[in-house]
N, C-alpha and C positions, 0 to 999 in steps of 0.2 A: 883141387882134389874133389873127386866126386863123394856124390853120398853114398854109392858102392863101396868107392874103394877108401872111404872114413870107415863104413862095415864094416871093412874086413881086417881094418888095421885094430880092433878090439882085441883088446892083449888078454884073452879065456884066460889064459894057461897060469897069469899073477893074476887074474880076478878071484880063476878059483882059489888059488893057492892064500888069498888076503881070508876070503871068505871063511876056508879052514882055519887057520890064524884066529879069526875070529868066534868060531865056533867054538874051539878046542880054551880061547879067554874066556869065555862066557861059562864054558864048563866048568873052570877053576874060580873064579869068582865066586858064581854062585853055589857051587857043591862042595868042590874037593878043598877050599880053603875054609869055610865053613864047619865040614865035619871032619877032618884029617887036621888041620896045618893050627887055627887058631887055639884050639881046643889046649893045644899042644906049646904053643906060643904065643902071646900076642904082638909079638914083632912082625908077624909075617901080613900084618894089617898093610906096611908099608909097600905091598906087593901091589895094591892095589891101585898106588899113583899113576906108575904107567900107564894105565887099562883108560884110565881116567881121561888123560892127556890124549888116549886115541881114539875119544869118544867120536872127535867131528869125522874122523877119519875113515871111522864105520859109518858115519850118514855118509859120506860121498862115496862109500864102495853102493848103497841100497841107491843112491843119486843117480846113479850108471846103470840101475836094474830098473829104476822108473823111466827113463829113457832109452830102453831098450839096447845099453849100449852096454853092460855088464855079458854078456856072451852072445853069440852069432845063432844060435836055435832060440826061439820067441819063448818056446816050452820051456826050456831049460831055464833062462831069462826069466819067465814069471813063478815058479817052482823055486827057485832061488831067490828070489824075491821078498816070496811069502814068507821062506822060510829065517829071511836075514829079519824082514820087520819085526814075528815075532818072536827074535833076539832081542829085537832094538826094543819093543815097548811097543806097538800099533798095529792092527791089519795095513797089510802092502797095500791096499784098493785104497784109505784113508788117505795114506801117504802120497801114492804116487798120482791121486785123483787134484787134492788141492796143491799140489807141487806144479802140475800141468795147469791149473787155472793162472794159478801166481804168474808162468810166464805169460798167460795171455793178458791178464788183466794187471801184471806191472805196471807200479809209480800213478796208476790210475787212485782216482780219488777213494772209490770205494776198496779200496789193496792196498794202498801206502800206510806200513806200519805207527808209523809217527805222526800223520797228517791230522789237523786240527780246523774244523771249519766250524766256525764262530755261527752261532745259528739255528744248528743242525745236534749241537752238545756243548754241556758246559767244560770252560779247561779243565775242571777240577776230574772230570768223569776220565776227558779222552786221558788227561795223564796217570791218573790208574787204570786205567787200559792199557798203557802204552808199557808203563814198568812193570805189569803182571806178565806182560806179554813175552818181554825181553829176560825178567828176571826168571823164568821157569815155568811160568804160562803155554809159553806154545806148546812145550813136549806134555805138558800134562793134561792139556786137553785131548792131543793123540790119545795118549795112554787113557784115560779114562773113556775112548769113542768106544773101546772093546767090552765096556760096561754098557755104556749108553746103546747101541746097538743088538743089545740082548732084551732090550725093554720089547714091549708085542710091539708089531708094523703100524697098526692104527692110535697107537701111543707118538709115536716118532713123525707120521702123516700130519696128527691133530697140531702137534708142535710145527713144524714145517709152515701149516695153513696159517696157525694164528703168531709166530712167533719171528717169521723171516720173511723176507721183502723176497719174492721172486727174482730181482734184481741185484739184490745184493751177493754179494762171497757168498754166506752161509745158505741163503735159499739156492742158490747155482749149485753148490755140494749135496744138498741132501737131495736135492732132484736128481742127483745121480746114483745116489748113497743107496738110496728107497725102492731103486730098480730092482726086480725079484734077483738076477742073477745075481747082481753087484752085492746086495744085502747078505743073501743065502755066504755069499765070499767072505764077507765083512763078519759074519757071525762068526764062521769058521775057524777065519784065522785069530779074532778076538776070543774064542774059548782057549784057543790053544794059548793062546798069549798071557790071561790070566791064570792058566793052570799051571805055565815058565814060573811066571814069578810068584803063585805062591808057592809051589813047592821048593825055589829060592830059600823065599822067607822062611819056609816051615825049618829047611837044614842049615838057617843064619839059628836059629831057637835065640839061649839068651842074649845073641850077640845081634839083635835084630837093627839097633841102633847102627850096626857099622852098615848093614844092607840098603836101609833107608839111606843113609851118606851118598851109598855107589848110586842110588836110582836119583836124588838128589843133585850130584854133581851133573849126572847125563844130563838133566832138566835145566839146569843151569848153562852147559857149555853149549848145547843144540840149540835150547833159545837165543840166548845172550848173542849169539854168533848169526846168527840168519839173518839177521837186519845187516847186519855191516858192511856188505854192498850195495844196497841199496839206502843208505840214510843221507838225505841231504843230497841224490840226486835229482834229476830234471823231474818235472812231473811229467805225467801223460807221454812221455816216452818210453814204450812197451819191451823197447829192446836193450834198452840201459843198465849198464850195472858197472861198478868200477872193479879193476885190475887194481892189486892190493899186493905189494913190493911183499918177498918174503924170501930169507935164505933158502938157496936151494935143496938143502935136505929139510925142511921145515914144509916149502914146498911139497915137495916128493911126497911125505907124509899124508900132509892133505889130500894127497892125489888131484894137485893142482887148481883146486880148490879158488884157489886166490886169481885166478885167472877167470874172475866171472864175468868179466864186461866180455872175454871172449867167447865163452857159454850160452848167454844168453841171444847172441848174434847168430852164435853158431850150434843149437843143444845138440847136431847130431854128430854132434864131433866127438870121440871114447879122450878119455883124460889122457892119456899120454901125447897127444896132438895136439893139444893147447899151448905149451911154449912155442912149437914150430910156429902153429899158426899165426898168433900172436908176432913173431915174428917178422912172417911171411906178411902180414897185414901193415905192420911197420908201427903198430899200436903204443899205448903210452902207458905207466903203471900212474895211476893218479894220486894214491897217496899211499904212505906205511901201511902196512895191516894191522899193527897194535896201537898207531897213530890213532886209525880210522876207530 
């Protein structure tokens, strides 16, 4: 199949309709159970499990808008974008910037989540790196970039010059972060994104502890989850990732998610084409998904 005719086969029509879904959770979550439903009950706390469970499912609908594969106009594509990340907790340029490094510089030494090189840091250091990382580290470094990118430009440059290696992840990102456009973007969507969530919090008032939870578990299931294709594959191969066995509506869910060794082979393939392809490729599931 061509990369036209993968273009076209991009399903808009359940993108957007996930997107609304997702809007319309976000609205209830944060507002209307808040100031209508708990006030009134606190049973209706339990409403929120669900939301919870479809956290990773909202990152892979924003996963399909960082690869341009969430609708077939680029505008629309980046506009929807912006607008899913700051739902999710981060400007879209944050997101979809180190998202696109990760596939180039996968299972490479300076990218690999887990990797420990004796020498270079002590165990002690890389394994609380490694457990902050996974346990709710990654999403709360996004969510706090929308702070950190409001600091003055000559603040964020001085850090850049004296604090990252040109070479490494972090100096690759902010060299891009720091570009007038990209920045001026990054501020934008990060003022909108903290004015989401506090006016969230403001209509959680005394019930602020259950709000903290919802933002809590996302940090939790988005970290915790991002490594599990890639732990304890090859190194230094850019295009690896493992196919991770899941019932088919669990799948579905995910928005096929679990199908990352074929993703990463193939990223301009929209998610409803990963089982075929996978298929068509004659490919192998390497291990459970809850195993892994």
């Amino acid at each position: 199949m061509t990369s036209n005719n993968r273009k076209g086969a991009i399903p808009a029509a359940t993108n957007m309709g996930l997107a609304l879904f997702f809007t319309l959770g976000h609205v209830y979550q944060f507002f209307v159970l808040p100031l209508w439903l708990l006030p009134a009950h606190s049973g209706w706390i339990w409403t929120l499990l669900p939301f919870a469970v479809l956290n990773n499912c909202y990152w892979s609908l924003i996963h399909e808008a960082i690869h341009d594969l969430f609708h077939p106009a680029r505008r629309t594509n980046a506009i929807l974008g912006r607008a899913m990340g700051v739902m999710f907790g981060a400007p879209f340029r944050v997101l979809r910037v180190s998202h696109l490094l990760h596939h180039k510089l996968n299972r490479t030494p300076i990218e690999g989540t887990e990797f420990f090189q004796r020498g270079k840091t002590s165990l002690v250091r890389a394994a609380l790196g490694y457990y902050f990382h996974i346990l709710g580290g990654l999403y709360l470094v996004e969510f706090l970039s929308s702070v950190v990118f409001l600091l003055p430009r000559r603040w964020l440059e001085r850090f850049k010059e004296h604090h990252t290696s040109a070479s490494s992840v972090s100096g690759l990102l902010m060299q891009n972060w720091l570009h007038a456009d990209a920045l001026r973007e990054i501020r934008v969507d990060g003022a909108m994104t903290l004015a989401w969530f506090a006016l969230a919090l403001l209509c959680y008032g005394r019930f602020w502890p259950i709000f903290i939870a919802v933002v809590a578990s996302r940090a939790f299931l988005i970290s915790f989850l991002d490594n599990v294709y890639h732990y304890r594959t090859p190194v230094n191969d850019i295009f690896y990732a493992s196919n991770l066995r899941l019932p088919k509506p669990a799948a579905t869910i995910l928005l096929y998610f679990n199908f990352h060794g074929i993703h990463h082979r193939n990223p301009a393939i929209p998610w409803v084409l990963l089982p075929s392809v996978f298929r068509e490729q004659s490919q192998v599931m390497h291990t459970n998904y809850f195993r892994a």
